[in-house]
Backbone as numpy.savetxt, mean C-alpha at the origin, in Angstrom:
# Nx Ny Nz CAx CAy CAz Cx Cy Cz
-4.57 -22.67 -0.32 -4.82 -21.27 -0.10 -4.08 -20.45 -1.14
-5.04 -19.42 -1.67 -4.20 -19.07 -2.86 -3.08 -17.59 -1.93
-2.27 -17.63 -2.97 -0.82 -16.72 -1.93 -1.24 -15.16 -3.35
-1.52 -13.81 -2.34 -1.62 -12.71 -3.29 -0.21 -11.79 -3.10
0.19 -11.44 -4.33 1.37 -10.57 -4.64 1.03 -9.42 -3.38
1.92 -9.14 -3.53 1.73 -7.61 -2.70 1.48 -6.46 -3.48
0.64 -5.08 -2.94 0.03 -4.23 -3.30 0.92 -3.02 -3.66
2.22 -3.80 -3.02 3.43 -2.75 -2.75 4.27 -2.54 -4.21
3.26 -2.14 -5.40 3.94 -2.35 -6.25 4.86 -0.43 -6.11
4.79 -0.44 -4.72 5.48 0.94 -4.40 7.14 1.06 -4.56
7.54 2.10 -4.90 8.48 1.75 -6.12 9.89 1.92 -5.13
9.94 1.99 -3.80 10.94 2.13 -2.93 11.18 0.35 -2.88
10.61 -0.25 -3.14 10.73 -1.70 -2.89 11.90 -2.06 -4.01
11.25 -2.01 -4.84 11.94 -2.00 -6.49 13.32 -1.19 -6.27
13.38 0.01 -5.88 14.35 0.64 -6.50 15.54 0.58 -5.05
15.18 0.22 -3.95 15.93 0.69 -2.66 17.03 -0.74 -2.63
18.16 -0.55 -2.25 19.14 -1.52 -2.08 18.86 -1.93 -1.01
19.53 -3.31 -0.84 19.13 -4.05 0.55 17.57 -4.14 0.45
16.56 -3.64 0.53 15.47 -4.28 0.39 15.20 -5.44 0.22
14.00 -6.28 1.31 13.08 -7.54 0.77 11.83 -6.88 0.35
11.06 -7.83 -0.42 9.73 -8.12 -0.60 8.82 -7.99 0.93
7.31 -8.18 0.81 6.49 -8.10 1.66 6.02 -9.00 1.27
6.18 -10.26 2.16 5.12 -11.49 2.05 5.53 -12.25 1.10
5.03 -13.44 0.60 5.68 -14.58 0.34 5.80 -14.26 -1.61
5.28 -13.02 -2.23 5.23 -13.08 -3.72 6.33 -11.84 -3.91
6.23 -11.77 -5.16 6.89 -10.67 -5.75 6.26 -9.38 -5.52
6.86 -8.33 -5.69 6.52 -6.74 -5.81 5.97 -7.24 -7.23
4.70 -6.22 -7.08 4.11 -5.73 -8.43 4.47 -4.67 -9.28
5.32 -4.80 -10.15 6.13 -3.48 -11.02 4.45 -2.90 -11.47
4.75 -1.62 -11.33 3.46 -0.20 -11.59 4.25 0.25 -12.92
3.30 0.83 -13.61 4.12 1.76 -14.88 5.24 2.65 -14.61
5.01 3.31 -13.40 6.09 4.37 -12.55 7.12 4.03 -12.50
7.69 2.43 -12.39 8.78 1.62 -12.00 9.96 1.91 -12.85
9.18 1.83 -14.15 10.61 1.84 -14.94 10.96 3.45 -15.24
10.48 4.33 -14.54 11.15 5.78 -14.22 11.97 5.83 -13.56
13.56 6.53 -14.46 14.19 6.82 -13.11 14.14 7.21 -11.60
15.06 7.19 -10.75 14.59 7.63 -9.65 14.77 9.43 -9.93
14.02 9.97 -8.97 14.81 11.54 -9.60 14.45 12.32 -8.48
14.19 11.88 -6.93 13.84 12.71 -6.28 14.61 12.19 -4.48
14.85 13.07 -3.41 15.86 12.55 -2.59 14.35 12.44 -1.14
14.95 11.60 -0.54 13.71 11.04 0.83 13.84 12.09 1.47
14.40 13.63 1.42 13.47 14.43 2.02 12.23 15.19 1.28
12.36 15.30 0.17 11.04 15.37 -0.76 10.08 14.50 -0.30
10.55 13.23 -0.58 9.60 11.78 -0.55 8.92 12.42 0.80
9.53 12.28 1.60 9.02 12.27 3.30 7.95 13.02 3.49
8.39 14.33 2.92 7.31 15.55 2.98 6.33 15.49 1.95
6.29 14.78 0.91 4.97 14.43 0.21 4.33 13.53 1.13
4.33 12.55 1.65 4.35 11.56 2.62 2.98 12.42 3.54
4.19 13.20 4.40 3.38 13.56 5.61 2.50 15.04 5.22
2.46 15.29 4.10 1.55 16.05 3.26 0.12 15.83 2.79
0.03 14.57 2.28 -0.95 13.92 2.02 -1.62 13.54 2.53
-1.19 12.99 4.03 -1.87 11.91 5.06 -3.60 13.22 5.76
-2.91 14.55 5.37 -4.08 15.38 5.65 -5.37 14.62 5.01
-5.65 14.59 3.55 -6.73 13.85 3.29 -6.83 12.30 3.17
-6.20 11.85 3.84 -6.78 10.76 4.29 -6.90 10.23 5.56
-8.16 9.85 5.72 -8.56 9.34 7.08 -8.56 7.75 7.28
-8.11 7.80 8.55 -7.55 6.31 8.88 -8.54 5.77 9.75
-8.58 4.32 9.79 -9.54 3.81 10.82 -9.57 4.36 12.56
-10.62 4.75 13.57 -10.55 5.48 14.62 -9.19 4.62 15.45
-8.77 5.07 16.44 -6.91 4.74 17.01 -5.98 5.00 16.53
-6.17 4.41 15.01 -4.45 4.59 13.89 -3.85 6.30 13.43
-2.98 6.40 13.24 -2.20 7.17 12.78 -0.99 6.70 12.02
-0.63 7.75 11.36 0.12 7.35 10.48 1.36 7.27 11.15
2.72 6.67 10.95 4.26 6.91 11.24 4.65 8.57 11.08
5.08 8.73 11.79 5.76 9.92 11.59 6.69 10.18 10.64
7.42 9.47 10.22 8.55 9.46 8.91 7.90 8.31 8.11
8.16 8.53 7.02 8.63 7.50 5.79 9.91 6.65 6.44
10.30 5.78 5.93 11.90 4.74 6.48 12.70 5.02 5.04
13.63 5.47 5.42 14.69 5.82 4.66 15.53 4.83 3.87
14.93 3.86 2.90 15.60 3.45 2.27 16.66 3.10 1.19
16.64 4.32 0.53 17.39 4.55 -1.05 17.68 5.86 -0.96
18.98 6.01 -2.06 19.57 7.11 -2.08 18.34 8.28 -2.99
17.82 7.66 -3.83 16.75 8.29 -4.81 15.16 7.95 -4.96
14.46 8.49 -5.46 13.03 8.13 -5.07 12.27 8.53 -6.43
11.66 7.82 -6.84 10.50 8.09 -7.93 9.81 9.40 -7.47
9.35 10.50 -8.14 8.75 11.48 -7.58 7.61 11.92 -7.26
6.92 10.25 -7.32 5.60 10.41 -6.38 5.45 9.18 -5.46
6.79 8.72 -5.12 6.67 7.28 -4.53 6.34 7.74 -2.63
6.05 9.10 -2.25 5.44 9.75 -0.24 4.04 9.69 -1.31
3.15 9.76 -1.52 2.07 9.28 -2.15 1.13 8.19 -2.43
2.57 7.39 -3.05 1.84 5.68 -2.98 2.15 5.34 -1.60
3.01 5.54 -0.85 3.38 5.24 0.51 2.11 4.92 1.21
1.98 6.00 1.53 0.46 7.08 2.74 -0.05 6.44 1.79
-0.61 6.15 0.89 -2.42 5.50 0.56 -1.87 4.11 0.56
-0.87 3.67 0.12 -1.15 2.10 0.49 -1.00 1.86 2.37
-0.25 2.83 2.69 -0.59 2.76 4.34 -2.11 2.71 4.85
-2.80 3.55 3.66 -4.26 4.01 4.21 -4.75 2.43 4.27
-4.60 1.92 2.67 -5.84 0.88 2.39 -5.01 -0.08 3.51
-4.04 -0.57 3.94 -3.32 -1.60 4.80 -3.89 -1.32 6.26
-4.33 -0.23 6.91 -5.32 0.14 7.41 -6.66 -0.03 7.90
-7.07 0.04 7.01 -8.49 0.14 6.82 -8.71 -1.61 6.51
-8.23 -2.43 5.78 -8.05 -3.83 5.23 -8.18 -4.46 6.95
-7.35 -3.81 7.67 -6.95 -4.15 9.21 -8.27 -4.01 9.83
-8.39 -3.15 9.48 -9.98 -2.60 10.58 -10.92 -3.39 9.99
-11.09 -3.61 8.67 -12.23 -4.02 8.11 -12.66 -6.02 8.68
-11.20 -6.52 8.93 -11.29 -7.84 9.69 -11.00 -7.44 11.23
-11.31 -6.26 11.73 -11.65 -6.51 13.28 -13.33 -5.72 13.24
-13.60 -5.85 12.33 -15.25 -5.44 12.52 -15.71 -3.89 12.14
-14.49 -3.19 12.33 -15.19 -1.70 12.06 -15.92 -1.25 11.08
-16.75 -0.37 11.55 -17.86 -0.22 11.15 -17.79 0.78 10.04
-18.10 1.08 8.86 -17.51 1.46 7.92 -16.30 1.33 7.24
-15.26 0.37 7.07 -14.64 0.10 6.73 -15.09 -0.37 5.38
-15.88 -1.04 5.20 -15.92 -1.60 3.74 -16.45 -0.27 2.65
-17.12 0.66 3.45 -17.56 1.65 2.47 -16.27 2.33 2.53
-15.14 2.42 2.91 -13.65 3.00 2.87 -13.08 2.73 1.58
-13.19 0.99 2.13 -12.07 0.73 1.25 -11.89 0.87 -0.22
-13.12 1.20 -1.04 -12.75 1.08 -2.50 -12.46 2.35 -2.77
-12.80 3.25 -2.37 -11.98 4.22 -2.55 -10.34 4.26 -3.02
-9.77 3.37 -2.44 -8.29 2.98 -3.19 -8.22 3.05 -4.26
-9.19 2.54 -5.18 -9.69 2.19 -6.93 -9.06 3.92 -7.39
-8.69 4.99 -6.62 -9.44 5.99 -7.30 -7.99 6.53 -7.00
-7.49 5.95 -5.87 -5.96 6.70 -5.34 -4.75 6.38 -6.66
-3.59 7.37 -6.10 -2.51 6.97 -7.40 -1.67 5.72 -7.41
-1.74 5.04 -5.83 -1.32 3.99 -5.44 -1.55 2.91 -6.51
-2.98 2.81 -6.70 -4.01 2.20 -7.70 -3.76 1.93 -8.91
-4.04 3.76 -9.12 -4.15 3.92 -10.55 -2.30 4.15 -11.19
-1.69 4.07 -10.65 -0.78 4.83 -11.35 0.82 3.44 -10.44
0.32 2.88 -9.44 1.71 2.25 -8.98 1.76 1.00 -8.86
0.25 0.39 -9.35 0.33 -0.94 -9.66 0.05 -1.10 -11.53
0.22 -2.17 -11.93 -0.06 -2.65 -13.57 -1.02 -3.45 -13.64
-1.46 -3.85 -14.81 -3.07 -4.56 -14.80 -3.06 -5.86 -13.92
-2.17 -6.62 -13.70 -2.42 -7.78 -12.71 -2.27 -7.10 -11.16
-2.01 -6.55 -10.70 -1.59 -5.49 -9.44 -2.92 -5.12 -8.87
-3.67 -4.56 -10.04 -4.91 -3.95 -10.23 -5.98 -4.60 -9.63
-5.72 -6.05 -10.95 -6.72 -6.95 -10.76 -6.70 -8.07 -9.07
-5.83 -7.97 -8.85 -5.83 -8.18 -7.30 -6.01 -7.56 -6.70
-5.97 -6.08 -6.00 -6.01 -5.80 -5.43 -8.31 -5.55 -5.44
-8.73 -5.31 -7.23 -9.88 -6.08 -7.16 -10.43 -7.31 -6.53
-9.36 -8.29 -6.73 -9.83 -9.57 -5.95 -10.18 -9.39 -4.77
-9.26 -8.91 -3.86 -9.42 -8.58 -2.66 -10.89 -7.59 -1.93
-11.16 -6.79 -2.73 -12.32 -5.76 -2.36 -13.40 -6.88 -3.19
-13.47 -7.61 -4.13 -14.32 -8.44 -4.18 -14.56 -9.57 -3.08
-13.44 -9.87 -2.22 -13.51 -10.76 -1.29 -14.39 -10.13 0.23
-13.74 -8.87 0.11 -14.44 -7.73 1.39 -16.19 -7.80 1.37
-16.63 -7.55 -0.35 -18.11 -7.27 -0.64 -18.44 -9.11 -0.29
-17.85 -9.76 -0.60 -18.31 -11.03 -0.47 -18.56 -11.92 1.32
-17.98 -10.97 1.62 -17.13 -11.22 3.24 -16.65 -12.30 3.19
-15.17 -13.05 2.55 -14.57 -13.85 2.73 -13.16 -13.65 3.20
-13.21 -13.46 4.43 -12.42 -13.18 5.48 -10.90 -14.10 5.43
-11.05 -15.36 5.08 -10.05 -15.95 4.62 -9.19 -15.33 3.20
-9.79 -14.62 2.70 -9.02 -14.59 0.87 -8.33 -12.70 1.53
-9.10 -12.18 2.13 -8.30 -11.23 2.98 -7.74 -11.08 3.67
-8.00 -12.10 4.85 -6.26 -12.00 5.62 -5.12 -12.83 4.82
-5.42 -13.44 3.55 -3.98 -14.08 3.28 -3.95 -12.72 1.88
-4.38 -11.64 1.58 -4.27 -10.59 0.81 -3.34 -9.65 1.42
-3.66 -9.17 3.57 -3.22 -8.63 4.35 -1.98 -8.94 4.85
-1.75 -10.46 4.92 -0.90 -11.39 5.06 0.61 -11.17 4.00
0.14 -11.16 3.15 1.05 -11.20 1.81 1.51 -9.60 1.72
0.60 -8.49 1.50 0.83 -7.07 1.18 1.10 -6.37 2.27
0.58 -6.32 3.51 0.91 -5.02 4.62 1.86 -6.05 5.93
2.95 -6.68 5.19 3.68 -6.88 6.06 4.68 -5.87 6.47
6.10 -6.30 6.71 6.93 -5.38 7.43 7.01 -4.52 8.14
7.81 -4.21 8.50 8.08 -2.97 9.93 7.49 -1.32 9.54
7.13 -1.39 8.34 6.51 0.22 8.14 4.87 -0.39 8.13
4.45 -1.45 6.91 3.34 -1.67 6.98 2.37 -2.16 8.05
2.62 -3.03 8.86 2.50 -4.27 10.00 1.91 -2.75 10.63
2.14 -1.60 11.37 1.84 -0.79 11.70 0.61 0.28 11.56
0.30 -0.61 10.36 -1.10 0.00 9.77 -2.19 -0.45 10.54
């Protein structure tokens, strides 16, 4: 079974002390990564719960009420990649319990900053793999995608 990096090339992973990984690979460093940090988790938070306005989550879910407070400093769009990789971890969820529009959801990610801006070309190209696995319906290459990327106590919640 092939094992996929996580999607979390979200930069609180990278930059927060004490932090693990999500799932059995490495964080995917995004171009954003090697920016200082330059912004404090009450910014982060409130970009966070700012954003979640345009995006819609599968019917039941909602988002967390806070961001989790990990690091003293924050990349200054890392409440951004948060909320959309929350979205697609989501929707990835719904899309293997059957819901019904989910697959026309999910590529939409392609277009978010999560995407475009917090993963790097292999980051990318997986997280392609994966929406190629969705159009394909191979349900196995996505739950070990879901498996690997929307673990932990913030994601698991998606």
């Amino acid at each position: 079974m092939r094992r996929w990096p996580p999607i979390l090339g979200s930069l609180l992973v990278l930059l927060a002390t004490g932090c693990t990984t999500v799932g059995p690979a490495t964080p995917v460093a995004g171009p954003t990564t090697g920016a200082p940090p330059d912004t404090d988790y009450s910014t982060v938070d409130s970009q966070y719960r700012g954003i979640q306005v345009g995006l819609n989550l599968p019917p039941g879910k909602t988002f967390p009420a806070h961001l989790p407070s990990s690091a003293s400093a924050y990349p200054s769009n890392a409440g951004t990649v948060m909320a959309q990789n929350y979205w697609f971890c989501s929707w990835l969820r719904a899309w293997l319990a059957g819901t019904s529009g989910a697959a026309d959801e999910l590529p939409k990610y392609t277009r978010m900053d999560a995407y475009t801006k917090g993963l790097d070309d292999h980051g990318r190209a997986t997280v392609d793999g994966a929406l190629t696995a969705i159009h394909d319906k191979k349900r196995s290459s996505v739950t070990g995608f879901v498996n690997a990327s929307c673990g932990g106590p913030f994601y698991s919640q998606a």
